[in-house]
mmCIF file of the N, C-alpha and C atoms, coordinates in Angstrom:
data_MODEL
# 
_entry.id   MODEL 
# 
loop_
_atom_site.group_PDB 
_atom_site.id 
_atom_site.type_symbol 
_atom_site.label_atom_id 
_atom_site.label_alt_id 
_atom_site.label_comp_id 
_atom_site.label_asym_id 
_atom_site.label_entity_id 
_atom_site.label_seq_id 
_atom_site.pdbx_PDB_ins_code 
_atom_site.Cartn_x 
_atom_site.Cartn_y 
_atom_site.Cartn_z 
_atom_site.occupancy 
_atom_site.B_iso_or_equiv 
_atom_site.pdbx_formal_charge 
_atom_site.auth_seq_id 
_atom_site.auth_comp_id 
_atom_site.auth_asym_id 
_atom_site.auth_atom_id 
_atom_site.pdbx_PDB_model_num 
ATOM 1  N N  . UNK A 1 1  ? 95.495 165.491 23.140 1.00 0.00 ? 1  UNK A N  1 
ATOM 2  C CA . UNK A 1 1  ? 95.094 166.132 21.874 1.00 0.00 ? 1  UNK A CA 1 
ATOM 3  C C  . UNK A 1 1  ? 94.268 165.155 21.041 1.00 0.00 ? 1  UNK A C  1 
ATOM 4  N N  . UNK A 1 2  ? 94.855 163.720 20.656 1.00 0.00 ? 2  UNK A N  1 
ATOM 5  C CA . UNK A 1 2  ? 94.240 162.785 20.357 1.00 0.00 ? 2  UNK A CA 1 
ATOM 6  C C  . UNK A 1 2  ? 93.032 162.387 20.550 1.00 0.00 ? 2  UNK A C  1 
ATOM 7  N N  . UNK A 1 3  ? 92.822 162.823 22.391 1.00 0.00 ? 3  UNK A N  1 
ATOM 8  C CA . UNK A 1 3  ? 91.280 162.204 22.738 1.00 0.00 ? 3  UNK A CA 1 
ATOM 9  C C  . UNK A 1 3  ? 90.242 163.459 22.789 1.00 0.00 ? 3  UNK A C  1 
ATOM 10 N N  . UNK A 1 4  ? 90.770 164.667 22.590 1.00 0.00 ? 4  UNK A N  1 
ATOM 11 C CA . UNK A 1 4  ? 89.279 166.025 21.988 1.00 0.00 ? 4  UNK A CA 1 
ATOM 12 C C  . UNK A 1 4  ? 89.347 165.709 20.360 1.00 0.00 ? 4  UNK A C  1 
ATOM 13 N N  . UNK A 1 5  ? 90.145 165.541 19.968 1.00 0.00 ? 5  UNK A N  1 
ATOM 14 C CA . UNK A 1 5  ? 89.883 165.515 18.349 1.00 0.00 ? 5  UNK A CA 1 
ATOM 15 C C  . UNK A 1 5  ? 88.835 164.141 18.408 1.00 0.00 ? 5  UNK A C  1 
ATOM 16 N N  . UNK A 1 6  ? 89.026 162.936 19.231 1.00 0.00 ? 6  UNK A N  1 
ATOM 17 C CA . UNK A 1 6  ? 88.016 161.920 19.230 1.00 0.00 ? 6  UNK A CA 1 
ATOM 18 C C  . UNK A 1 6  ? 86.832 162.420 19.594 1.00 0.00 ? 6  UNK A C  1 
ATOM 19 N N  . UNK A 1 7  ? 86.439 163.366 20.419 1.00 0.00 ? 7  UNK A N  1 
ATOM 20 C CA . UNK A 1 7  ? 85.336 163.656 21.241 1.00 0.00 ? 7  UNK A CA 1 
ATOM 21 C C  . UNK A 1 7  ? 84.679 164.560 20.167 1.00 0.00 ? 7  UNK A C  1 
ATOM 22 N N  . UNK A 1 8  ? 85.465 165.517 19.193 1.00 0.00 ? 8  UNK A N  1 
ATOM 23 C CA . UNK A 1 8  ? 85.040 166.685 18.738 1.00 0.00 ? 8  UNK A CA 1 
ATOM 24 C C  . UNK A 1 8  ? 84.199 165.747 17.162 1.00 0.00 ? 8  UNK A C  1 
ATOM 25 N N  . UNK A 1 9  ? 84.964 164.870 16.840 1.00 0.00 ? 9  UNK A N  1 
ATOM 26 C CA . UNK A 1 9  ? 84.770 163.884 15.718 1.00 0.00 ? 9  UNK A CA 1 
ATOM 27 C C  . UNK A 1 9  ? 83.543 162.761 15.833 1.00 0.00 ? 9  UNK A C  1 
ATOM 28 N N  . UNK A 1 10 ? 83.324 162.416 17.055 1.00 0.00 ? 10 UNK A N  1 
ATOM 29 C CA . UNK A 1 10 ? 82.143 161.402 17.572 1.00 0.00 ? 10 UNK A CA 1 
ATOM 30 C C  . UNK A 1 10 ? 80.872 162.186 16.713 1.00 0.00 ? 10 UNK A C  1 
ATOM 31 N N  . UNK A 1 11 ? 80.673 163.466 17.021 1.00 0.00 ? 11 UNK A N  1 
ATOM 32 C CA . UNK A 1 11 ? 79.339 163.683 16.888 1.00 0.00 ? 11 UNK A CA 1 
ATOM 33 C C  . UNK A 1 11 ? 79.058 163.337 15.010 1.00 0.00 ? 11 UNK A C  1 
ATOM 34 N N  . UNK A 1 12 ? 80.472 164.088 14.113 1.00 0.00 ? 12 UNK A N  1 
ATOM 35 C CA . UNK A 1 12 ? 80.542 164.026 12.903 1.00 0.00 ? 12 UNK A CA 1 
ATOM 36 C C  . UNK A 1 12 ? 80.461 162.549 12.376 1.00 0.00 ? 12 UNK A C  1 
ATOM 37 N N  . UNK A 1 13 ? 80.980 161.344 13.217 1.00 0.00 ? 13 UNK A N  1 
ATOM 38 C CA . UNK A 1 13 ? 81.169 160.527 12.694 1.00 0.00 ? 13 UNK A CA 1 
ATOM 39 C C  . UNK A 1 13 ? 79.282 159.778 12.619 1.00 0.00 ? 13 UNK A C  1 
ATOM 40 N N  . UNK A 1 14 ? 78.594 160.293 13.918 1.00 0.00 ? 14 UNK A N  1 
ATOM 41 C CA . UNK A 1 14 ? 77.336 159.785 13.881 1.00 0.00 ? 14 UNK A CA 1 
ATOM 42 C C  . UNK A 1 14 ? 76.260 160.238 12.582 1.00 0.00 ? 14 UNK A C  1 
ATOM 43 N N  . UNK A 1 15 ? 76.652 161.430 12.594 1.00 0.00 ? 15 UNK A N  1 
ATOM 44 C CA . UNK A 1 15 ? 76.276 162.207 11.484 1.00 0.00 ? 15 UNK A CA 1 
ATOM 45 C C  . UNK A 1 15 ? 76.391 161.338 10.266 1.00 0.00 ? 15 UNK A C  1 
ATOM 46 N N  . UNK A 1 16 ? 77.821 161.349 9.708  1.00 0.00 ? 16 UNK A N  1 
ATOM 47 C CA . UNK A 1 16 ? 78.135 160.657 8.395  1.00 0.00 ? 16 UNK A CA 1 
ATOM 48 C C  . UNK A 1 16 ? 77.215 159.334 8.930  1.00 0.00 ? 16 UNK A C  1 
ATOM 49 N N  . UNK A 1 17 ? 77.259 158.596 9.498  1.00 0.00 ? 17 UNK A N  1 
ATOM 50 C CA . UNK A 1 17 ? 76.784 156.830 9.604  1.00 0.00 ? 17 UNK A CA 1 
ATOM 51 C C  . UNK A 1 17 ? 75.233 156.979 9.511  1.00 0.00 ? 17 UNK A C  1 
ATOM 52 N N  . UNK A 1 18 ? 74.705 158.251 10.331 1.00 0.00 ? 18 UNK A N  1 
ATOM 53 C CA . UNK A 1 18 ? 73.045 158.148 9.635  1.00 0.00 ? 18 UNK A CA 1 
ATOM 54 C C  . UNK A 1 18 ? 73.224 158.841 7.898  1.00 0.00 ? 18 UNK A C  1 
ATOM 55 N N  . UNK A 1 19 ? 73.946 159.591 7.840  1.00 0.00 ? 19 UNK A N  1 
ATOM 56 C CA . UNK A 1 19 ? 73.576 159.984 6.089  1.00 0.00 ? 19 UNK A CA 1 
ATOM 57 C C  . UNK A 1 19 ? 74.022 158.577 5.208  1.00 0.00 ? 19 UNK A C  1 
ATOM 58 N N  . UNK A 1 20 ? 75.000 158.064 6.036  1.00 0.00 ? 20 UNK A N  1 
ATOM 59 C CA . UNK A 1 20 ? 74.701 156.437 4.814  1.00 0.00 ? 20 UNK A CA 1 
ATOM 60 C C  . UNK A 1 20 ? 73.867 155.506 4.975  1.00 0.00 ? 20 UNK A C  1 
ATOM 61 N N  . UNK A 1 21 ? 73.405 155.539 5.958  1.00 0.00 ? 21 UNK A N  1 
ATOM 62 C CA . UNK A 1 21 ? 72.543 154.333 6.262  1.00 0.00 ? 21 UNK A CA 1 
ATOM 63 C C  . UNK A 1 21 ? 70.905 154.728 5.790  1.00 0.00 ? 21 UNK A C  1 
ATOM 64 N N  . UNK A 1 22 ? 70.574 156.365 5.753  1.00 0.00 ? 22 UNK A N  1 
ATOM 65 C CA . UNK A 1 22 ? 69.963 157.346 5.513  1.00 0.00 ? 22 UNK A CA 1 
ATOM 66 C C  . UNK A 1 22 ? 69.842 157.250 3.392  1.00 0.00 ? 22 UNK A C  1 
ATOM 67 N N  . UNK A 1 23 ? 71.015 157.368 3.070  1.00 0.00 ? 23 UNK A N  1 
ATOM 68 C CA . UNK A 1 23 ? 70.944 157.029 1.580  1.00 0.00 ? 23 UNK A CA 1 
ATOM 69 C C  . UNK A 1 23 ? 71.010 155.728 1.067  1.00 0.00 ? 23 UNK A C  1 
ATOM 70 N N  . UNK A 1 24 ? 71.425 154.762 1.831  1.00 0.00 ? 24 UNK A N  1 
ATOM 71 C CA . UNK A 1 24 ? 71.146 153.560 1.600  1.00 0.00 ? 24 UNK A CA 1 
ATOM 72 C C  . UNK A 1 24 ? 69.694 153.246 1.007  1.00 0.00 ? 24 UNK A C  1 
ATOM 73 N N  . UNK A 1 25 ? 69.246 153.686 2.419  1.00 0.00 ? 25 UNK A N  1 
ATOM 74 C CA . UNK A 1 25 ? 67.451 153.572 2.268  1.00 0.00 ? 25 UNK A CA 1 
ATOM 75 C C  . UNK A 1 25 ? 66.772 153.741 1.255  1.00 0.00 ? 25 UNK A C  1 
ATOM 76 N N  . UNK A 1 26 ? 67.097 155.351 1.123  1.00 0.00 ? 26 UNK A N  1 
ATOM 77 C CA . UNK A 1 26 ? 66.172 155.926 -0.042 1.00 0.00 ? 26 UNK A CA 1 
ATOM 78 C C  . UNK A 1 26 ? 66.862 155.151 -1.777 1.00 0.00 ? 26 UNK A C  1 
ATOM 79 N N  . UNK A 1 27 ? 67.410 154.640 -1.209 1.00 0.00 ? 27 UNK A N  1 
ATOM 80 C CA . UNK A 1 27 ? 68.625 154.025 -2.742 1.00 0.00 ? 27 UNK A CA 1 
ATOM 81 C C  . UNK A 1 27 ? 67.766 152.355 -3.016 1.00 0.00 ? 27 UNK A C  1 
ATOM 82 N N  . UNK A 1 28 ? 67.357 152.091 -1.965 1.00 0.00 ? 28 UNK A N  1 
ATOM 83 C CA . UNK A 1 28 ? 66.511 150.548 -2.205 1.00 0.00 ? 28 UNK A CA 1 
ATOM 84 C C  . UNK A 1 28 ? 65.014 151.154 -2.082 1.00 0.00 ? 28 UNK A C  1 
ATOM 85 N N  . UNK A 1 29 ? 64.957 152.181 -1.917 1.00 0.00 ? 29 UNK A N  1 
ATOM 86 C CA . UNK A 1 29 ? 63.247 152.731 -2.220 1.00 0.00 ? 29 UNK A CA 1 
ATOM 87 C C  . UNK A 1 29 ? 63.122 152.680 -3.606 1.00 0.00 ? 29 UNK A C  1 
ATOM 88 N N  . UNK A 1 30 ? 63.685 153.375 -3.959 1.00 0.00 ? 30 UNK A N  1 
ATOM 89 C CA . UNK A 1 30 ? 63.906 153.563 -5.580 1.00 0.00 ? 30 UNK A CA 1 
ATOM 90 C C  . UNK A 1 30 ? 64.488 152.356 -5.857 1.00 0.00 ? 30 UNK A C  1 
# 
């Protein structure tokens, strides 16, 4: 159960890590 909730969560977690690294950016643009 542990390792589909990991598998199902991987994609979300890549997601969240580009939207911060993603607002980071635009945060030292400005």
């Amino acid at each position: 159960h542990f390792i589909v909730v990991n598998k199902r969560l991987e994609p979300m977690e890549r997601f969240l890590a580009w939207m911060v690294s993603h607002v980071k950016q635009v945060q030292m643009d400005v």
